[in-house]
Each structure stands twice: as structure tokens, then as C-alpha cells.
C-alpha positions as CSV (number, residue, x, y, z in Angstrom):
1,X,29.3,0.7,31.6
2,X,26.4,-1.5,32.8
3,X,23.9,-3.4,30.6
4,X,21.6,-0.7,30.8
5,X,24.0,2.0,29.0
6,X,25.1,-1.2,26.3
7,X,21.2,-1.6,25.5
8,X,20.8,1.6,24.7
9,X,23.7,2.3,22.5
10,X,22.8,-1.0,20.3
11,X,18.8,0.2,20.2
12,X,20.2,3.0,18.9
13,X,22.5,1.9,16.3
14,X,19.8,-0.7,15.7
15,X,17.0,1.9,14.9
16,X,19.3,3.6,12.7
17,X,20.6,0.9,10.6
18,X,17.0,0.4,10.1
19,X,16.1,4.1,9.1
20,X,19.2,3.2,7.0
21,X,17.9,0.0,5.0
22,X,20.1,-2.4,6.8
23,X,18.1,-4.6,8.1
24,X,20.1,-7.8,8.7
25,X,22.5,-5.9,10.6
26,X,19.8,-3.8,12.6
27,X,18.8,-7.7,13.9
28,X,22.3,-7.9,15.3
29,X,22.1,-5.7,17.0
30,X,19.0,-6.2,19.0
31,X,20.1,-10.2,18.8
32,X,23.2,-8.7,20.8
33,X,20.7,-7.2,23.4
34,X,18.9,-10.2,23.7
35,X,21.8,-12.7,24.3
36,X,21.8,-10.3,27.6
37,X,18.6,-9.7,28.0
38,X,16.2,-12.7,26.5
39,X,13.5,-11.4,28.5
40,X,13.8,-7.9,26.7
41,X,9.8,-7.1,24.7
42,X,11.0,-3.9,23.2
43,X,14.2,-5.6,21.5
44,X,12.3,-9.2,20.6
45,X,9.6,-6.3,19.2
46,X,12.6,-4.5,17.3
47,X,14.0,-7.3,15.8
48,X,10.1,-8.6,14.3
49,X,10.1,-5.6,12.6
50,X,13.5,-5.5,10.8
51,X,13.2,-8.8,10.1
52,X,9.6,-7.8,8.7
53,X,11.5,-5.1,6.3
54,X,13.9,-7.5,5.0
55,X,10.9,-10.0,4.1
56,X,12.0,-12.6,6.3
57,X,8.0,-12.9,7.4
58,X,8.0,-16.2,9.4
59,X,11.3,-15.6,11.7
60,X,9.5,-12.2,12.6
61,X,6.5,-13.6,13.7
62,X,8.5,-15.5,16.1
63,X,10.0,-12.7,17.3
64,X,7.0,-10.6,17.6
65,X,5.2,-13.7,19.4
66,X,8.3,-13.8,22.0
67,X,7.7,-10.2,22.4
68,X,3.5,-10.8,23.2
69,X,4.3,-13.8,25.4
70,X,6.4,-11.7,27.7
71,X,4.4,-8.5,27.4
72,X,0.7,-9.5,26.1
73,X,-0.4,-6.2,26.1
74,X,2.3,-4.7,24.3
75,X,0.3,-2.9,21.3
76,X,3.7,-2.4,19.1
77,X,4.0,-6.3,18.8
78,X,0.0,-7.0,18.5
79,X,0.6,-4.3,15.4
80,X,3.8,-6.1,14.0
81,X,2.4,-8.7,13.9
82,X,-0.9,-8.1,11.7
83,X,1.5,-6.5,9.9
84,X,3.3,-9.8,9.0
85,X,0.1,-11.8,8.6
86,X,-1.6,-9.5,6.1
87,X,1.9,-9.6,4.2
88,X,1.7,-13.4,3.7
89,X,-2.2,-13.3,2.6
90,X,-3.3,-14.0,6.2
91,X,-6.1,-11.5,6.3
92,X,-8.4,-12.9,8.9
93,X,-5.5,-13.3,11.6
94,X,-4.5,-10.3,10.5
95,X,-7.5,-8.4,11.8
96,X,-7.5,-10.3,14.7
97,X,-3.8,-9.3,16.0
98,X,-4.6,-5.4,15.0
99,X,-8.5,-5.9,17.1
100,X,-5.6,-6.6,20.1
101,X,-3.3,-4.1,19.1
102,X,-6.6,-1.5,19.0
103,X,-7.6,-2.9,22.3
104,X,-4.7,-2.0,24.3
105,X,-4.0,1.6,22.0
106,X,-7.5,2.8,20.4
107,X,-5.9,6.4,19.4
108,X,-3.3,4.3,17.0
109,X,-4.3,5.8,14.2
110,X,-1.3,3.4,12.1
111,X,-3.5,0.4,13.7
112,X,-6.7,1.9,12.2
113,X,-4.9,2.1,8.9
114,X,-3.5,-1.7,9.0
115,X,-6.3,-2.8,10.1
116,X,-8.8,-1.0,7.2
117,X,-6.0,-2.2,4.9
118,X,-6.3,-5.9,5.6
119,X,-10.2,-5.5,5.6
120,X,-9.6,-4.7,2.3
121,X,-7.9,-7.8,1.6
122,X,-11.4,-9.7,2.2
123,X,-13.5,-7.6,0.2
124,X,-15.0,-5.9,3.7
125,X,-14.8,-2.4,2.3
126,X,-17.6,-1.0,3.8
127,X,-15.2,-1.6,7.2
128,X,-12.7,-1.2,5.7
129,X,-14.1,2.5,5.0
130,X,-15.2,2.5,8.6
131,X,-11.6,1.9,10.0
132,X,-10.2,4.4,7.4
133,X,-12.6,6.9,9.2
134,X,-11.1,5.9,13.0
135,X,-8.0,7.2,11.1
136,X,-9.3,10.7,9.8
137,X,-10.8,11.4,13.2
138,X,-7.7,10.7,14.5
139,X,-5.4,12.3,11.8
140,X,-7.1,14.4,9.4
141,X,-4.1,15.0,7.2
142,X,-3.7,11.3,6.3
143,X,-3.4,11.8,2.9
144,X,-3.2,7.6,2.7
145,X,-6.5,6.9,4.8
146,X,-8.2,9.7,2.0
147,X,-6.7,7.9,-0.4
148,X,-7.4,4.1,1.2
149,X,-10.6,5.3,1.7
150,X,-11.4,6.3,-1.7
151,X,-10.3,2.9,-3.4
152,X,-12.6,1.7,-1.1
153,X,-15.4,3.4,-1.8
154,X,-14.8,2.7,-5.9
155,X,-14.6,-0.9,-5.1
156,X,-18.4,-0.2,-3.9
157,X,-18.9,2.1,-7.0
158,X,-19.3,4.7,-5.4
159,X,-17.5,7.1,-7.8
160,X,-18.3,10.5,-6.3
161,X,-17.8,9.9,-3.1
162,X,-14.4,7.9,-4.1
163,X,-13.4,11.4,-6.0
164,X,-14.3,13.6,-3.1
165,X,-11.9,11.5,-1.2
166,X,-9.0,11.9,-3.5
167,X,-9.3,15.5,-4.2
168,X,-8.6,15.5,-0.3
169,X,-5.7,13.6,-0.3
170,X,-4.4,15.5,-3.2
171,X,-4.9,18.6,-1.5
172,X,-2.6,17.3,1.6
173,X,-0.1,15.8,-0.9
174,X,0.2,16.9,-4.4
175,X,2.7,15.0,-5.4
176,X,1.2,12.0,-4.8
177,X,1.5,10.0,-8.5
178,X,-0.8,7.5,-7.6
179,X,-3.7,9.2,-6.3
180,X,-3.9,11.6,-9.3
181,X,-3.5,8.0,-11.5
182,X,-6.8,6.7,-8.8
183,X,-8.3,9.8,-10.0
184,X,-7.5,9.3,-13.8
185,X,-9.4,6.0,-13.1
186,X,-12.7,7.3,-11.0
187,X,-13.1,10.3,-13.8
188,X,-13.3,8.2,-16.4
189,X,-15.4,5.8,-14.7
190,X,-17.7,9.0,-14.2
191,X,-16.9,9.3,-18.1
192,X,-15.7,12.7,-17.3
193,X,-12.9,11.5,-19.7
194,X,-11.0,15.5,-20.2
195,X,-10.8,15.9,-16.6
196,X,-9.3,12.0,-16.4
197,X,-6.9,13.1,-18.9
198,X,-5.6,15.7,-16.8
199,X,-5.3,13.6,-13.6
200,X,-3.2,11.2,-15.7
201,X,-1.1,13.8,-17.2
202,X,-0.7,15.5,-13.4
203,X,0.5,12.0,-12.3
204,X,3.0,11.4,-15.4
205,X,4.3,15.0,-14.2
206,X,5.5,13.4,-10.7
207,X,6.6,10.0,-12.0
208,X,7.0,9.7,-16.1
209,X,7.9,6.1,-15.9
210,X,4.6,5.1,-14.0
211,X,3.1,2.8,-16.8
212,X,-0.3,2.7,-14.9
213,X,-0.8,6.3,-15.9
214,X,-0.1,5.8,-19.4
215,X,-2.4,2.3,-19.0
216,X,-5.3,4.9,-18.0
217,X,-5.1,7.3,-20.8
218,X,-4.8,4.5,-23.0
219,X,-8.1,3.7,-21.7
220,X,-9.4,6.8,-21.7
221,X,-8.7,7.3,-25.4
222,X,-10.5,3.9,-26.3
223,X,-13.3,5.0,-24.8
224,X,-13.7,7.8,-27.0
225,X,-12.9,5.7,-29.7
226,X,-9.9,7.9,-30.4
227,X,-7.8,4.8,-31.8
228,X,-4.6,6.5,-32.9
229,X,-4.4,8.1,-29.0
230,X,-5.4,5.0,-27.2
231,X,-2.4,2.4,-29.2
232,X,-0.1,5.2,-28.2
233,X,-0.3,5.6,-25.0
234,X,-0.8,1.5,-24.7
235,X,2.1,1.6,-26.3
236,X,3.9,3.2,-23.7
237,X,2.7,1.7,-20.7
238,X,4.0,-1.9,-22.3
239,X,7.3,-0.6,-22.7
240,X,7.4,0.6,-19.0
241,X,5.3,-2.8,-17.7
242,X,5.2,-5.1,-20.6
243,X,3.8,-8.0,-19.2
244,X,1.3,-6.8,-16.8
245,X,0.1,-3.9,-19.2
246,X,-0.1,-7.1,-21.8
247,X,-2.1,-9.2,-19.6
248,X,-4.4,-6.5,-18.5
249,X,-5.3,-5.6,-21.9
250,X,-6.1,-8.7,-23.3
251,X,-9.3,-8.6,-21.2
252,X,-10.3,-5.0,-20.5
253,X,-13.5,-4.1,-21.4
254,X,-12.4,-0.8,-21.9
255,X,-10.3,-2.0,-24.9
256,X,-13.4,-3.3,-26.5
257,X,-14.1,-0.6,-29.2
258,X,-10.5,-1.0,-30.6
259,X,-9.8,-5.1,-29.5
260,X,-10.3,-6.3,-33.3
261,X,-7.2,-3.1,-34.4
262,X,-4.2,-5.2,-36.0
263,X,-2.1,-2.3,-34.3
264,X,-3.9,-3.4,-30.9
265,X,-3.4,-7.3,-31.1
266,X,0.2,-7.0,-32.4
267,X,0.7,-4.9,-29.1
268,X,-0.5,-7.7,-27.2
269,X,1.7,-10.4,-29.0
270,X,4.3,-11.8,-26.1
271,X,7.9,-10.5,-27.4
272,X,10.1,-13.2,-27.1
């Protein structure tokens, strides 16, 4: 067996210990490909992006950078690497490796995602719609680039045009929890508080747990000054996420009708 046919079997053991979750052993394999082949882009590429699964960011931007320095025009690694940056908060070099990765594969609609994604991360979200667009003319069934899209468009307040958006991605994927939860939020920002309801219900349906959707309601009901409804549902969500639903509450403005409620402040107490 030459190194050719040895390669080949530990790519594909490596790609399917990643399918698999096992990451750290999915590196050595392609490690093993490497100590015969150091000059190998595809396995230096491989490797970045297990290692980018198990959260071991900085080792995989080595590896991805190995990969680019052999091959610069290799997209995969451009993308991998974005990838990593926008993970640890590094928006603006972000961009910059998905611009390369774009540059040598425009019709990547993944790029166009990752890169409307990290646009995001700077508050650019009229780009950030723009990109999310390059992925709809590419893949009109992205149910994430609707859904992208539309939490970009509500970041801009644009409510309608945020709802249109989700309806769409709903209608490719109905079980997607958190875009009827995204829609729970719009309608009610729209004050079209039944129809919020129902989104938030429709979303509890698919995951029951999912204290955001019982956060929303909660919401919902205080803005209708419904009291009993809205300590409730806050209720719930704290028991699902205590101290995020805590912390959020303690400042929402849609709490304000209810704030001064002994039920609502004893909610909020830290439980200790």
C-alpha cells in the first residue's frame, strides 16, 4: 500500500470521527498524514477545522495558516479561518479572511453566510443584510440566511420586513424553535401581541424547555398589563435560565408596567 492509499483511509476515518464528535482523535488522524506529508493543504486544512470544533481556536489558526501558506488560494482555509476569528471576537479580520475566501469561490454561499454573520458582529447590518442576500440568490431555501436576514433587519427596526423574512424561513423549516421565538419577538414589537402569542406557543411546541420563549410571552403579557400571565410565564423561563432570564428582567422596559409587583421583584431576588 503506498502513501497515497494510507492518506486516504485516515481522511476518511478522519472525516468520520468528525461527523462523529470526536474531534481530538479526527486531529490524529490527519496529524498521522501530515508526519508523511507536511506539505499536505487539505489535511493542515482538516485538522483547522477539528481543532475549530473542539474549541481549540488558536492551534487551528495555525493549522489553517499552514494550509494558506502552502496553497494561498485555497478558499476552504481562507473560510476556516474567518471562521476561527469571528469565534474569538475578531470581527474585522474576520471579514477580511472570508473577502479572500469569496475572492477565490464567489458562488460559496457558506462564505456569504460567515461573512454576513461577522458583519453582524460590528453592528454593519445593512451588509450584513447585503451578504445574507449573496446567500438567497445563491440558495433560496436557506432557511438560516431568512432567518439571519431577519434579525438583521429588526436590529434596523424594520419589523415588517424582519417578519416577511421569517415567515420564509419558517415556511422552509417549521420546526425551527427559534425563528417562531424571533417571530414571538417582531409581533409584539409590531404590538400584534395574539399573533406573538402564538409564535411563542409554536416554538414551546418544538422545544418546551427553551426559556427564551417563555421570556417572550412573559413579555408579551406585561405589555398588556395582564400581571397574573406575565409572573407566570417569567416564572418559568427563570427556572429553565435563571440567571440570564434574572438579569434581563431587571432592566427590560417591557417589564415596566408590572417592575414595582412584589411577585415580580421577589422573582428577581438571586436564589442563593
Amino acid at each position: 500500500m503506498n502513501h497515497s492509499e494510507d492518506s486516504q483511509i485516515l481522511y476518511s476515518h478522519g472525516h468520520v470521527l468528525r461527523e462523529l464528535g470526536h474531534h481530538a482523535r479526527a486531529v490524529d488522524k490527519y496529524d498521522a498524514i501530515l508526519t508523511a506529508h507536511p506539505r499536505d493543504h487539505r489535511a493542515w486544512n482538516c485538522r483547522g477545522y477539528a481543532l475549530e470544533s473542539a474549541g481549540q481556536y488558536e492551534d487551528a489558526l495555525v493549522s489553517f495558516d499552514r494550509a494558506i501558506a502552502l496553497q494561498p488560494k485555497y478558499a476552504p482555509a481562507w473560510q476556516g479561518r474567518g471562521i476561527v476569528l469571528a469565534k474569538l471576537i475578531q470581527y474585522e479580520d474576520a471579514i477580511i479572511s472570508f473577502n479572500r475566501a469569496l475572492k477565490f469561490q464567489p458562488e460559496d454561499y457558506r462564505a456569504w453566510q460567515n461573512h454576513g454573520k461577522a458583519l453582524m458582529g460590528l453592528c454593519r447590518y445593512k451588509d450584513a443584510i447585503a451578504s445574507f442576500e449573496q446567500v438567497l440568490t445563491r440558495k433560496p431555501d436557506s432557511y438560516k440566511a431568512w432567518y439571519n436576514k431577519a434579525v438583521a433587519l429588526s436590529c434596523l427596526n424594520r419589523y415588517p420586513e424582519a417578519l416577511t423574512s421569517l415567515n420564509n424561513a419558517l415556511i422552509i423549516k417549521p420546526s425551527c424553535h427559534y425563528a417562531w421565538n424571533y417571530r414571538g419577538m417582531v409581533l409584539s414589537k409590531l404590538e400584534q401581541f395574539q399573533d406573538s402569542l402564538a409564535s411563542f406557543d409554536k416554538s414551546l411546541q418544538v422545544k418546551p424547555n427553551n426559556a427564551n420563549a417563555w421570556y417572550g410571552k412573559a413579555c408579551c403579557y406585561a405589555l398588556q398589563n395582564n400581571l397574573d400571565r406575565a409572573i407566570e410565564h417569567l416564572k418559568q423561563a427563570i427556572g429553565y435560565s435563571p440567571y440570564l432570564c434574572q438579569l434581563m428582567a431587571k432592566t427590560d422596559p417591557n417589564f415596566n408596567r408590572i417592575r414595582t409587583d412584589q411577585r415580580f421583584q421577589a422573582l428577581l431576588r438571586d436564589k442563593t
